[in-house]
C-alpha positions in Angstrom: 31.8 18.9 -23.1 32.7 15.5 -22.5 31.2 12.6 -19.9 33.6 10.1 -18.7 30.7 6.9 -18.1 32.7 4.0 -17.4 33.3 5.4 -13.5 30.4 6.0 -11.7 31.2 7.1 -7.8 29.0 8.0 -4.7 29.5 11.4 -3.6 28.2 13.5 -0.8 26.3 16.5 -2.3 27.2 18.7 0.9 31.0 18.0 -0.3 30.7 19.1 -3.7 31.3 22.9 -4.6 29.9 25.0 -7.7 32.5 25.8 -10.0 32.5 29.7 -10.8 33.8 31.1 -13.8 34.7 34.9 -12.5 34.0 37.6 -10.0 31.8 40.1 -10.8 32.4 43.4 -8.2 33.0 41.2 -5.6 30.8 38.5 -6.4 30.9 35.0 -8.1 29.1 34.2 -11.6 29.0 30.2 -11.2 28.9 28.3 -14.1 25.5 26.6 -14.2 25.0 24.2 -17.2 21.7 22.2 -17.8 20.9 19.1 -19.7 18.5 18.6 -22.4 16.6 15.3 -22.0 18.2 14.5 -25.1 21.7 14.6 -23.8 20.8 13.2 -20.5 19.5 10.1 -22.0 22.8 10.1 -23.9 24.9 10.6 -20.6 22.6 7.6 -19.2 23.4 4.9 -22.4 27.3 5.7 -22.3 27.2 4.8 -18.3 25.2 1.8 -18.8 27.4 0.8 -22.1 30.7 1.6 -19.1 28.7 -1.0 -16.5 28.3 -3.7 -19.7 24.3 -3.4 -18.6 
C-alpha cells in the first residue's frame, strides 16, 4: 500500500463508496483495511512533510 500525502481534499463521507473485492453467492466481501497506530502516525508525518508544516 501506498499514501499519496502531499494532496489532502475534503470529501463528503455520504459520497464515498466501499470498494469490494468479489461476490460471494450474491453478496459483496468489501475490502476493509485497518491502520496500526504505527502506520497512522506515519500516514500523519508524510501529510504534514506534503503541507511543509
Amino acid at each position: 500500500m501506498w499514501v499519496k500525502g502531499d494532496i489532502v481534499l475534503t470529501v463528503a463521507l455520504h459520497r464515498l463508496r466501499l470498494l469490494f473485492a468479489r461476490k460471494d453467492g450474491g453478496q459483496r466481501i468489501y475490502d476493509v483495511r485497518i491502520l496500526d497506530h504505527d502506520t497512522m502516525e506515519r500516514v500523519r508525518a508524510c501529510v504534514r512533510a506534503g503541507l511543509g508544516i
